[in-house]
Backbone as ProteinMPNN parsed JSONL, in Angstrom:
{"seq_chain_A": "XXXXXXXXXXXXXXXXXXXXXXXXXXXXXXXXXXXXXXXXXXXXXXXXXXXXXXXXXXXXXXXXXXXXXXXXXXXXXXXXXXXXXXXXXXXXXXXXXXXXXXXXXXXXXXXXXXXXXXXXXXXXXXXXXXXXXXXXXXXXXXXXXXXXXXX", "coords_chain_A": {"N_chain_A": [[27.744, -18.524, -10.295], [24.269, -18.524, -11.164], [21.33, -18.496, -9.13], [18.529, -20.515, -8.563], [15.589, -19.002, -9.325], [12.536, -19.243, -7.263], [9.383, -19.545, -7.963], [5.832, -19.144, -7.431], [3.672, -21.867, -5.936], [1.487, -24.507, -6.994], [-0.855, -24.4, -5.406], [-0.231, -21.811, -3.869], [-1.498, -20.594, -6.618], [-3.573, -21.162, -6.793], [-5.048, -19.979, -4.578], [-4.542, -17.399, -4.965], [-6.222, -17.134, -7.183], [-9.001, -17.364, -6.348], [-9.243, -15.849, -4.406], [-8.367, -13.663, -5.728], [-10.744, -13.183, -7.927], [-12.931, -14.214, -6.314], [-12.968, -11.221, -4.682], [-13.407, -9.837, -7.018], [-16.031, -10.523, -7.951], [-17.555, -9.329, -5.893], [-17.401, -6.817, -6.238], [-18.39, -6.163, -8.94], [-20.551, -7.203, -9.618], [-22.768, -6.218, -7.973], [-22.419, -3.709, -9.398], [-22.434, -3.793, -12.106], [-25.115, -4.606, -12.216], [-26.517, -2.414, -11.377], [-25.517, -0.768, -13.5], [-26.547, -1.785, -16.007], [-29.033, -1.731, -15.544], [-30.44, -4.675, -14.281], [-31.406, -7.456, -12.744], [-29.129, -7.93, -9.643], [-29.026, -10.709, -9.38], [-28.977, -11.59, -12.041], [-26.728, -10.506, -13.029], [-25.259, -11.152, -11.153], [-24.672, -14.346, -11.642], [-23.625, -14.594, -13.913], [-21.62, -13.319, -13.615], [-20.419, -15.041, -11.613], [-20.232, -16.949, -13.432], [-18.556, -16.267, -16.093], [-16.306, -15.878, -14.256], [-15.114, -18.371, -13.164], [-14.325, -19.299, -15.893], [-12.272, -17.289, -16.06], [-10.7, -17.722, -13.95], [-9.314, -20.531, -14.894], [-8.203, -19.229, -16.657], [-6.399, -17.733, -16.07], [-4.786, -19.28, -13.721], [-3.538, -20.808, -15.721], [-2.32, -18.802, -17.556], [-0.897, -16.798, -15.841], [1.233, -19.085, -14.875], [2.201, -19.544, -17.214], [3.188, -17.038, -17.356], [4.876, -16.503, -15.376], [7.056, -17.984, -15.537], [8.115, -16.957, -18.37], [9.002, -14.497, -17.242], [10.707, -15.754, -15.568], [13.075, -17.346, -17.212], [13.977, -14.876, -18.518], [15.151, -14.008, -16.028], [14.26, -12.714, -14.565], [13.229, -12.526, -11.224], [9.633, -13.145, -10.107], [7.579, -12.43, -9.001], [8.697, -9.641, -8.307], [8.235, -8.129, -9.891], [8.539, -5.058, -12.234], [6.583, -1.729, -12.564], [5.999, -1.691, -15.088], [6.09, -4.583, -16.223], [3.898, -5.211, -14.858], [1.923, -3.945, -16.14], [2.578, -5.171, -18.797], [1.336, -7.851, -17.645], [-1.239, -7.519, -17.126], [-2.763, -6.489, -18.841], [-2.039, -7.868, -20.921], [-3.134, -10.305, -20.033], [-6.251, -9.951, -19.524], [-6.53, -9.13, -22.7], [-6.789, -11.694, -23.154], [-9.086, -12.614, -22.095], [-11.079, -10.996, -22.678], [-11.547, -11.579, -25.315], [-12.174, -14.077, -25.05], [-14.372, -14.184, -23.224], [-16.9, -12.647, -24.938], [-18.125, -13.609, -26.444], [-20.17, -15.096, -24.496], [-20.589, -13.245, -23.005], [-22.597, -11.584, -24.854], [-24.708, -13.507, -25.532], [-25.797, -14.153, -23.047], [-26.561, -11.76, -22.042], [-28.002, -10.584, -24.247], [-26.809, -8.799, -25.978], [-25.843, -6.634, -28.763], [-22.823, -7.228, -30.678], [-21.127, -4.693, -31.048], [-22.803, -3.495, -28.399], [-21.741, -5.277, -26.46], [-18.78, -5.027, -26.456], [-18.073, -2.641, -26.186], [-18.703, -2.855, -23.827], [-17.117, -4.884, -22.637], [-14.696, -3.92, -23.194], [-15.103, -0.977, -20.778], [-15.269, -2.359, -18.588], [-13.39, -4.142, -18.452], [-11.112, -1.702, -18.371], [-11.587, -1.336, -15.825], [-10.966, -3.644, -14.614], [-8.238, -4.486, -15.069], [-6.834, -1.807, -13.738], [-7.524, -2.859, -11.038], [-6.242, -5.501, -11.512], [-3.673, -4.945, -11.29], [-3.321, -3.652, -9.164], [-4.495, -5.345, -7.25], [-2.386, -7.546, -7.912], [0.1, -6.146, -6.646], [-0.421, -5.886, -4.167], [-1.128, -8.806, -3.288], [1.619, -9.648, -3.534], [2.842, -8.803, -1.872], [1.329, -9.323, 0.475], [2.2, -12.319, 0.457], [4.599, -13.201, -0.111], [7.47, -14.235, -1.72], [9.602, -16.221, -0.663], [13.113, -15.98, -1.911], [16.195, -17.918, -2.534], [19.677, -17.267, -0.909], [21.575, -15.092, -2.989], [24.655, -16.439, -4.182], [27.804, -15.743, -3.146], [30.569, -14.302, -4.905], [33.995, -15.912, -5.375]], "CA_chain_A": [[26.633, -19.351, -10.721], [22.803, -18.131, -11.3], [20.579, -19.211, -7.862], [17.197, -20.964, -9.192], [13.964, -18.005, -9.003], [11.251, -19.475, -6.505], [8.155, -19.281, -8.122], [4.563, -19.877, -6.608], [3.35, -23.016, -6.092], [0.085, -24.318, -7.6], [-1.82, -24.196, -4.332], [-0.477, -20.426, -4.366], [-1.615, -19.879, -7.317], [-5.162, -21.46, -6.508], [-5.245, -19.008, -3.212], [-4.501, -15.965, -5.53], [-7.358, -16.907, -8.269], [-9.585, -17.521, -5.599], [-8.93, -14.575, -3.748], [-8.586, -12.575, -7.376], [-12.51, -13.665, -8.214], [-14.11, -13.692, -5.268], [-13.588, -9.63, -4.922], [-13.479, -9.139, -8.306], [-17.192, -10.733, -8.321], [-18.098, -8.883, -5.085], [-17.494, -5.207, -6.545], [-18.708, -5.879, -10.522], [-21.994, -7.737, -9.798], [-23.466, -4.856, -7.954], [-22.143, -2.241, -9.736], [-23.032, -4.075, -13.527], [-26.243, -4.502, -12.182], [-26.875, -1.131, -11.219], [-25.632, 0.468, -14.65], [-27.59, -2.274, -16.863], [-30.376, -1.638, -14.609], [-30.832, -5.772, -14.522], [-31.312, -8.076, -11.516], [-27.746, -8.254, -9.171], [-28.629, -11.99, -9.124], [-29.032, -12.025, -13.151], [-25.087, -10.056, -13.263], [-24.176, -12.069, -10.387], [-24.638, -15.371, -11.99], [-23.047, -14.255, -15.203], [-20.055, -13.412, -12.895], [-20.108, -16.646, -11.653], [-19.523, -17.977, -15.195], [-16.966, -15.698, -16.312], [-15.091, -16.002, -12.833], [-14.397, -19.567, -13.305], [-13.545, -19.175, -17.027], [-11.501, -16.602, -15.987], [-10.164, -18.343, -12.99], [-8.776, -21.592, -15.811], [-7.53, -18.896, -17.699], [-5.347, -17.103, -15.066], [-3.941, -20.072, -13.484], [-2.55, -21.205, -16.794], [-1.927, -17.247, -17.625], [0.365, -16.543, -14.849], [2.13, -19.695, -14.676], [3.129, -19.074, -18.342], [3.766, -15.53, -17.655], [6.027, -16.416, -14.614], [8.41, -19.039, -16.565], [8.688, -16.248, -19.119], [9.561, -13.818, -15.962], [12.232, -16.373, -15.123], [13.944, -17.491, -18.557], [14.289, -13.616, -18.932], [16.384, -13.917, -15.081], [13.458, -11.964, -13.725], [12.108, -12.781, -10.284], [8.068, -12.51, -10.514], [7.16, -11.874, -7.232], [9.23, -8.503, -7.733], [7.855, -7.541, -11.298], [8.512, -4.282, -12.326], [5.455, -1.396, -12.91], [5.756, -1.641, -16.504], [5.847, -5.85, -16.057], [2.683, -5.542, -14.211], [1.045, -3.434, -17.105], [2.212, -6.007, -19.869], [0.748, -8.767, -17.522], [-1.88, -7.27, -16.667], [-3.175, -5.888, -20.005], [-2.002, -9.424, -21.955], [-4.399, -11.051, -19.731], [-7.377, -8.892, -19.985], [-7.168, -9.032, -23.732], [-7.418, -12.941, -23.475], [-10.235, -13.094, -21.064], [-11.786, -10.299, -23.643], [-11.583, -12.819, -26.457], [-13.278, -15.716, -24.493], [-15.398, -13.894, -22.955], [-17.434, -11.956, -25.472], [-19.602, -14.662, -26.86], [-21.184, -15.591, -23.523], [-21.737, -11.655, -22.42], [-23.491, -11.163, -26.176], [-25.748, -14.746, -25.575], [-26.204, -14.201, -21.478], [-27.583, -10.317, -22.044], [-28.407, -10.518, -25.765], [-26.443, -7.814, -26.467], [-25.525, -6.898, -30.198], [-21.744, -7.295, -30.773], [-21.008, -3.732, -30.287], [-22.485, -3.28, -27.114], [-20.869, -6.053, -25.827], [-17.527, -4.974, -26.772], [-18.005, -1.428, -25.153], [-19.069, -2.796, -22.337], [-16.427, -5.214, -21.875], [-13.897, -2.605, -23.054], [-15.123, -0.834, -20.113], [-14.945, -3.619, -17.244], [-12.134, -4.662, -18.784], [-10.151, -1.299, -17.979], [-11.541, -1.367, -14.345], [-10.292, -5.0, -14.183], [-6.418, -3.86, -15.444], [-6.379, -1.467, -12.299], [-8.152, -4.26, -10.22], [-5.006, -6.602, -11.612], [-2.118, -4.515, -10.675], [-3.412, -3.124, -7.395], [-4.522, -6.864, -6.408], [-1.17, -7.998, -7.92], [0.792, -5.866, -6.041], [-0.83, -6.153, -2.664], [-0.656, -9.864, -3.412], [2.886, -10.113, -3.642], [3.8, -8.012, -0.557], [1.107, -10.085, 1.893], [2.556, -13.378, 0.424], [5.605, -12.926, -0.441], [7.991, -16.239, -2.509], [11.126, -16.029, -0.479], [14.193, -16.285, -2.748], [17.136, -18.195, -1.918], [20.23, -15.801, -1.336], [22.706, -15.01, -4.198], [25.618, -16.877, -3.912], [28.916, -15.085, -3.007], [31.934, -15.26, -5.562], [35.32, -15.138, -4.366]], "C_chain_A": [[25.326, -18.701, -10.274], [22.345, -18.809, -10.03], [19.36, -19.408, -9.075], [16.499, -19.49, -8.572], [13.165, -19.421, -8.375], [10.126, -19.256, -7.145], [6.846, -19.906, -7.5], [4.268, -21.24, -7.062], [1.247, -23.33, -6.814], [-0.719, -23.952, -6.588], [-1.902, -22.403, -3.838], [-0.962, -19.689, -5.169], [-3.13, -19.894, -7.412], [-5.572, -20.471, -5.718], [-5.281, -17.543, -4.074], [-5.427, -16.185, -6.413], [-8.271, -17.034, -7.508], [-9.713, -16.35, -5.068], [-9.721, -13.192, -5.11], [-10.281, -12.382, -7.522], [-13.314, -13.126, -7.341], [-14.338, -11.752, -4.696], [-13.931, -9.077, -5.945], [-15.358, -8.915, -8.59], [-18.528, -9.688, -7.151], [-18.028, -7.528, -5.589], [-18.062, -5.28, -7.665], [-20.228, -6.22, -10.257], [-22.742, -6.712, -9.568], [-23.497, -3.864, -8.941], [-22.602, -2.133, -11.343], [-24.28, -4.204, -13.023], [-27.075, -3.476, -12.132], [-26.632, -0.177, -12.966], [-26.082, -0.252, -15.85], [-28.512, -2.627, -16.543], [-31.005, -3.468, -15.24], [-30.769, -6.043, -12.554], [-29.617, -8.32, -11.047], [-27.61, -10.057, -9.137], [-28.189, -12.548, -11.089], [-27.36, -11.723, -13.181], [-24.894, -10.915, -12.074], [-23.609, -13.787, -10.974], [-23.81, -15.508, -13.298], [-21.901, -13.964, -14.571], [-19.768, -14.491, -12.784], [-19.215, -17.428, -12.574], [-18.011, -17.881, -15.911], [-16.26, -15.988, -15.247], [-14.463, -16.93, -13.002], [-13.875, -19.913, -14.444], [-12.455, -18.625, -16.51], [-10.076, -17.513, -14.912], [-8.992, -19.807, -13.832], [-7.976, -20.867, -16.059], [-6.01, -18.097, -16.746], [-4.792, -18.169, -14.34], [-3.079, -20.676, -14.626], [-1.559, -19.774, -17.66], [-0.491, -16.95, -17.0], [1.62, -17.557, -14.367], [3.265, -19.611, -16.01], [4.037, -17.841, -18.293], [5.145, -15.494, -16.285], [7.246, -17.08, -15.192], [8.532, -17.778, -17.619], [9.31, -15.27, -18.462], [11.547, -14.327, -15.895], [13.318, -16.792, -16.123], [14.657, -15.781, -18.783], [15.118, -13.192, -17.593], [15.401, -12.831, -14.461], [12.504, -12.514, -12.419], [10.67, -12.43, -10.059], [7.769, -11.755, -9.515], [7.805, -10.159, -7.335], [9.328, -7.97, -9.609], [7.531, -6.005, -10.879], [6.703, -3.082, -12.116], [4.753, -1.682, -14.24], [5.646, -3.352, -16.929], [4.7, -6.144, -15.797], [1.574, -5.238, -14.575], [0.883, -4.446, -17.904], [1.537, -7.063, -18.995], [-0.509, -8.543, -17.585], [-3.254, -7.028, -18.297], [-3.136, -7.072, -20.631], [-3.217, -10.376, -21.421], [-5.901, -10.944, -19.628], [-7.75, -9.342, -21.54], [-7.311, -11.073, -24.229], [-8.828, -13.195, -22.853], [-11.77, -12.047, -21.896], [-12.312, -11.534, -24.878], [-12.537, -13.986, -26.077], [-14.7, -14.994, -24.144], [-16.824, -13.008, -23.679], [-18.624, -12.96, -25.783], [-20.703, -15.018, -25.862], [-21.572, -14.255, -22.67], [-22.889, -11.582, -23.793], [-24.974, -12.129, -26.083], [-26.623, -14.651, -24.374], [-27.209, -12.728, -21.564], [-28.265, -9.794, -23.137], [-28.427, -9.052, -26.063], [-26.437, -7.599, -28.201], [-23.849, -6.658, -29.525], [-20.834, -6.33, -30.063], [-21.226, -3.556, -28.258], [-21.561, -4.134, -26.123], [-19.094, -5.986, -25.575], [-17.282, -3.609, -25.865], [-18.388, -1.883, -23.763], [-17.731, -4.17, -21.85], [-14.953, -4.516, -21.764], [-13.86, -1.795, -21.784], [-14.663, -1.236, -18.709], [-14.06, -3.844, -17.564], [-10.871, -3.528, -18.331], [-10.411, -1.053, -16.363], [-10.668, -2.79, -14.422], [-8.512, -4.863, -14.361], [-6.223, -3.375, -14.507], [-6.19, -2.382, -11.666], [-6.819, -5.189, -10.352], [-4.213, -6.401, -11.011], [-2.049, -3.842, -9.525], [-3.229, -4.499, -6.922], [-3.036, -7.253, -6.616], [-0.331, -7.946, -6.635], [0.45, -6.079, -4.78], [-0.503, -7.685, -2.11], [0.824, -10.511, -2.737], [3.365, -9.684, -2.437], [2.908, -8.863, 0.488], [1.699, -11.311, 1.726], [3.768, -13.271, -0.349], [6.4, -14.495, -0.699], [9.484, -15.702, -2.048], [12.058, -16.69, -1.47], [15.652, -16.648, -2.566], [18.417, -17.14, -2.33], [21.236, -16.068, -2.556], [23.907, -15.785, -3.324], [27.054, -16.181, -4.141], [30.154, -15.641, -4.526], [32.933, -14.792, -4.771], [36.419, -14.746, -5.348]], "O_chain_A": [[25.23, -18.336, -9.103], [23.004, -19.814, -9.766], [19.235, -18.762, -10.115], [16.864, -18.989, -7.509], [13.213, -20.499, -8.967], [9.683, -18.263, -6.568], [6.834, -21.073, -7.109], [4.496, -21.712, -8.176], [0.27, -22.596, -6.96], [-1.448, -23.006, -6.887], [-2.922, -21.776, -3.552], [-1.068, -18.474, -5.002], [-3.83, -19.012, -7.911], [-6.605, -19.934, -6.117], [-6.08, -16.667, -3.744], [-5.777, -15.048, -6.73], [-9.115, -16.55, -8.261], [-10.681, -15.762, -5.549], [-10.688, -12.453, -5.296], [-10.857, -11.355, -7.162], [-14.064, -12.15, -7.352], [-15.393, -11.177, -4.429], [-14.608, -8.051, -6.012], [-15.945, -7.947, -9.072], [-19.711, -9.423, -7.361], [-19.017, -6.946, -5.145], [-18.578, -4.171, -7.806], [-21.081, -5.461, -10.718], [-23.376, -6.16, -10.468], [-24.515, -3.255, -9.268], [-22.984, -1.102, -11.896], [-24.903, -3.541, -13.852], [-28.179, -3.468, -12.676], [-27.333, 0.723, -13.429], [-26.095, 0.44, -16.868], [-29.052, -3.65, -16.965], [-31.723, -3.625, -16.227], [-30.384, -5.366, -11.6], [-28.845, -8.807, -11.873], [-26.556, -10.664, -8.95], [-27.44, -13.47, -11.414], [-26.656, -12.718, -13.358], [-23.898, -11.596, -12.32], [-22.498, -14.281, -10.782], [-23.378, -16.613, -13.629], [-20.941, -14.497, -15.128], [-19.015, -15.091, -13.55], [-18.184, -18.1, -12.566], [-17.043, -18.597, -16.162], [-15.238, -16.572, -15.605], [-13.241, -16.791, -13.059], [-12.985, -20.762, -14.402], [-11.494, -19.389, -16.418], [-8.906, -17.764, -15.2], [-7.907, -20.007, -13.286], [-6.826, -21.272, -15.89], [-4.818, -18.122, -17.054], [-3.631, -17.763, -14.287], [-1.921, -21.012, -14.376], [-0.445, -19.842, -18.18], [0.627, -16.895, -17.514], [2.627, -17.205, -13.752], [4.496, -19.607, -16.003], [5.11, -17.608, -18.849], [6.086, -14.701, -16.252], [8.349, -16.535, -15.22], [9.753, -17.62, -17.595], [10.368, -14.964, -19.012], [12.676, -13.854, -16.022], [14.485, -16.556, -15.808], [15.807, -15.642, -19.2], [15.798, -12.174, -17.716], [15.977, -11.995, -13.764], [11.327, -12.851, -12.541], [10.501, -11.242, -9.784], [7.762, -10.533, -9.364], [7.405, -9.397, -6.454], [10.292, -7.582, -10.269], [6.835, -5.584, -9.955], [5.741, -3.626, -11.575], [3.563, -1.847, -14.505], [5.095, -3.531, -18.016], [4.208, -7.164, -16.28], [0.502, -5.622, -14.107], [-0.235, -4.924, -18.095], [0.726, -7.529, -19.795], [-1.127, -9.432, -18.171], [-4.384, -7.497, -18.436], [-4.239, -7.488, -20.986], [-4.017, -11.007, -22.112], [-6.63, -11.935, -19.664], [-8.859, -9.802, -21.81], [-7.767, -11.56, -25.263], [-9.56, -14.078, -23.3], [-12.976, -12.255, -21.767], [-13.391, -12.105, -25.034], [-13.396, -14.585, -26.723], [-15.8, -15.199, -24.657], [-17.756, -12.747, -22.919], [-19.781, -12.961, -25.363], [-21.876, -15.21, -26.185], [-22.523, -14.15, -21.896], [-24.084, -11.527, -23.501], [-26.076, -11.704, -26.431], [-27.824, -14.92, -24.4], [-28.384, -12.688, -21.198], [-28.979, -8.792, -23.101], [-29.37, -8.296, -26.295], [-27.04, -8.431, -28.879], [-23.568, -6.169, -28.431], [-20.099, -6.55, -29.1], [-20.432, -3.516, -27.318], [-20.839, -3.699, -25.226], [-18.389, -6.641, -24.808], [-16.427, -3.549, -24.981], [-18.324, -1.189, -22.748], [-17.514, -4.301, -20.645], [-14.225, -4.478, -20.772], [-12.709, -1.684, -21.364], [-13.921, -0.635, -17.933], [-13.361, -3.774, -16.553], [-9.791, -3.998, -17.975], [-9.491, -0.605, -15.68], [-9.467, -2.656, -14.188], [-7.754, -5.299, -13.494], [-5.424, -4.015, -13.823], [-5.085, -2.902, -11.512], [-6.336, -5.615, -9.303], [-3.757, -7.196, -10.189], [-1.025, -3.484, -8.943], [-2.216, -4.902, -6.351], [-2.355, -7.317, -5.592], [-0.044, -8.847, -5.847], [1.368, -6.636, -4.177], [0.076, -7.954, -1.058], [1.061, -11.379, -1.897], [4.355, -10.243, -1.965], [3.557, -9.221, 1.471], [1.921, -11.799, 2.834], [3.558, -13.285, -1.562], [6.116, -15.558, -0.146], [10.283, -15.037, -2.707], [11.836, -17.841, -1.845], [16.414, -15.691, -2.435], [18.487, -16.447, -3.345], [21.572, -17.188, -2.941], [24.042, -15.735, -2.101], [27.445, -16.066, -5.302], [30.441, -16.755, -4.962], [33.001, -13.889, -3.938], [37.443, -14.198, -4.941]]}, "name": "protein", "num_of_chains": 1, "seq": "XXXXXXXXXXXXXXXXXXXXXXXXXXXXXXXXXXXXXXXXXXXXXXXXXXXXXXXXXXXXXXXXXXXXXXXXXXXXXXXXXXXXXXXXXXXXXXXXXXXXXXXXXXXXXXXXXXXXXXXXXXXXXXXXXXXXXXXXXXXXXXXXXXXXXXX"}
Protein backbone atom coordinates (compact mmCIF):
# COMPACT_ATOMS: atom_id res chain seq x y z
CA UNK A 1 0.00 0.00 0.00
CA UNK A 2 1.05 3.71 -1.28
CA UNK A 3 2.03 6.02 2.13
CA UNK A 4 0.12 9.54 1.71
CA UNK A 5 3.00 12.50 0.24
CA UNK A 6 3.21 15.33 3.02
CA UNK A 7 2.80 18.40 1.39
CA UNK A 8 3.33 22.03 2.84
CA UNK A 9 0.99 23.51 4.81
CA UNK A 10 -0.64 26.88 4.02
CA UNK A 11 1.27 28.77 6.69
CA UNK A 12 4.38 27.09 4.82
CA UNK A 13 3.45 28.18 1.95
CA UNK A 14 2.77 31.85 3.29
CA UNK A 15 6.55 31.72 4.89
CA UNK A 16 7.94 30.71 1.39
CA UNK A 17 5.96 33.64 -0.62
CA UNK A 18 6.96 35.91 1.89
CA UNK A 19 10.38 34.99 2.03
CA UNK A 20 10.23 34.47 -2.09
CA UNK A 21 9.18 38.48 -2.44
CA UNK A 22 10.77 40.07 0.05
CA UNK A 23 14.39 39.19 -1.68
CA UNK A 24 13.09 39.04 -4.84
CA UNK A 25 12.00 42.88 -4.21
CA UNK A 26 15.30 43.62 -2.40
CA UNK A 27 17.67 42.69 -5.48
CA UNK A 28 15.17 43.96 -8.63
CA UNK A 29 14.20 47.40 -7.21
CA UNK A 30 17.72 48.61 -7.14
CA UNK A 31 18.96 47.06 -9.93
CA UNK A 32 15.54 48.11 -12.32
CA UNK A 33 16.10 51.35 -11.09
CA UNK A 34 19.53 51.67 -11.98
CA UNK A 35 19.07 50.30 -15.69
CA UNK A 36 15.75 52.49 -16.31
CA UNK A 37 17.65 55.21 -14.81
CA UNK A 38 14.18 56.03 -12.67
CA UNK A 39 13.76 56.71 -8.93
CA UNK A 40 14.52 53.17 -6.67
CA UNK A 41 11.40 54.39 -4.78
CA UNK A 42 9.36 54.79 -8.25
CA UNK A 43 10.69 50.69 -9.17
CA UNK A 44 10.35 49.96 -5.63
CA UNK A 45 6.73 50.72 -5.37
CA UNK A 46 5.95 49.03 -8.63
CA UNK A 47 7.61 45.98 -6.94
CA UNK A 48 5.46 46.32 -4.24
CA UNK A 49 2.48 45.85 -6.60
CA UNK A 50 3.67 43.11 -8.59
CA UNK A 51 5.03 41.26 -5.36
CA UNK A 52 1.67 40.89 -3.94
CA UNK A 53 0.06 40.01 -7.31
CA UNK A 54 2.64 37.74 -7.62
CA UNK A 55 2.56 36.56 -4.09
CA UNK A 56 -1.77 35.47 -4.83
CA UNK A 57 -0.50 33.99 -7.76
CA UNK A 58 2.20 31.66 -6.30
CA UNK A 59 0.34 30.52 -3.37
CA UNK A 60 -2.41 29.24 -5.60
CA UNK A 61 0.52 28.27 -8.28
CA UNK A 62 2.35 25.92 -6.14
CA UNK A 63 -0.41 24.44 -4.32
CA UNK A 64 -1.80 23.39 -7.75
CA UNK A 65 1.54 22.44 -8.92
CA UNK A 66 2.14 20.27 -5.75
CA UNK A 67 -1.28 18.13 -6.01
CA UNK A 68 -0.20 17.61 -9.60
CA UNK A 69 3.42 16.52 -8.07
CA UNK A 70 1.44 14.08 -5.94
CA UNK A 71 -1.39 12.48 -8.26
CA UNK A 72 1.73 11.79 -10.52
CA UNK A 73 3.25 9.73 -6.95
CA UNK A 74 5.84 12.47 -6.90
CA UNK A 75 6.99 13.88 -3.58
CA UNK A 76 7.41 17.88 -4.09
CA UNK A 77 9.69 18.73 -1.62
CA UNK A 78 12.17 16.37 -3.66
CA UNK A 79 11.30 17.65 -7.28
CA UNK A 80 13.53 16.71 -9.78
CA UNK A 81 15.95 19.50 -11.88
CA UNK A 82 13.90 19.22 -14.84
CA UNK A 83 10.50 19.51 -12.33
CA UNK A 84 11.95 22.63 -11.03
CA UNK A 85 12.42 24.08 -14.66
CA UNK A 86 8.72 23.14 -15.70
CA UNK A 87 7.65 24.85 -12.35
CA UNK A 88 9.57 27.33 -12.48
CA UNK A 89 9.17 28.50 -16.11
CA UNK A 90 5.05 27.65 -15.96
CA UNK A 91 4.97 30.18 -13.33
CA UNK A 92 6.92 32.95 -14.77
CA UNK A 93 4.89 32.76 -17.92
CA UNK A 94 1.68 33.36 -15.74
CA UNK A 95 2.99 36.17 -13.71
CA UNK A 96 4.20 37.47 -17.41
CA UNK A 97 0.60 37.50 -18.56
CA UNK A 98 -0.76 39.44 -15.48
CA UNK A 99 1.74 41.39 -15.16
CA UNK A 100 2.29 43.25 -18.40
CA UNK A 101 -0.57 45.65 -18.33
CA UNK A 102 0.44 47.30 -15.05
CA UNK A 103 4.43 47.50 -16.11
CA UNK A 104 3.08 49.21 -19.68
CA UNK A 105 0.48 51.78 -17.45
CA UNK A 106 3.06 52.18 -14.21
CA UNK A 107 6.22 53.21 -16.72
CA UNK A 108 4.22 54.05 -19.87
CA UNK A 109 6.04 51.85 -21.75
CA UNK A 110 4.87 50.86 -25.39
CA UNK A 111 3.95 47.13 -25.52
CA UNK A 112 7.19 46.08 -26.86
CA UNK A 113 9.30 47.51 -24.42
CA UNK A 114 7.45 46.14 -21.84
CA UNK A 115 7.64 42.72 -23.05
CA UNK A 116 11.54 42.88 -23.46
CA UNK A 117 11.87 44.06 -20.39
CA UNK A 118 9.83 41.64 -18.65
CA UNK A 119 11.27 38.89 -20.87
CA UNK A 120 14.38 39.95 -19.28
CA UNK A 121 13.42 40.02 -15.40
CA UNK A 122 11.53 37.31 -16.08
CA UNK A 123 14.68 35.04 -16.99
CA UNK A 124 16.56 36.43 -13.88
CA UNK A 125 13.43 35.50 -11.85
CA UNK A 126 13.47 31.55 -13.35
CA UNK A 127 17.11 31.29 -11.84
CA UNK A 128 15.90 33.30 -8.71
CA UNK A 129 12.94 30.38 -8.60
CA UNK A 130 14.99 27.32 -8.71
CA UNK A 131 17.94 28.48 -6.64
CA UNK A 132 15.32 29.92 -3.95
CA UNK A 133 13.32 26.68 -4.54
CA UNK A 134 15.95 24.53 -3.90
CA UNK A 135 17.54 26.17 -0.92
CA UNK A 136 13.96 26.33 0.31
CA UNK A 137 13.35 22.82 0.40
CA UNK A 138 16.65 21.73 2.04
CA UNK A 139 16.31 24.59 5.08
CA UNK A 140 12.63 23.44 5.54
CA UNK A 141 12.34 20.36 4.70
CA UNK A 142 8.27 18.28 4.69
CA UNK A 143 9.23 15.14 6.47
CA UNK A 144 7.63 12.11 4.78
CA UNK A 145 6.18 9.35 6.59
CA UNK A 146 8.29 6.05 6.02
CA UNK A 147 7.33 3.52 3.26
CA UNK A 148 5.65 0.78 4.58
CA UNK A 149 7.39 -2.66 4.60
CA UNK A 150 5.72 -5.65 2.62
CA UNK A 151 6.16 -9.03 3.74
Amino acid sequence: MKNKVVVRTGRDRLRYSSLFELLLIAILAPLGALVLERQVLDVGLLSIMLSLKAMLVNLIYNWLFDLWDVRAGRIPTERSLVGRVVHAVGFECGLVLTSLPIVIWWLGLTILQALIMDVAVTAIVVAYTIVFGWYYDRIFPIPQPLASCSA
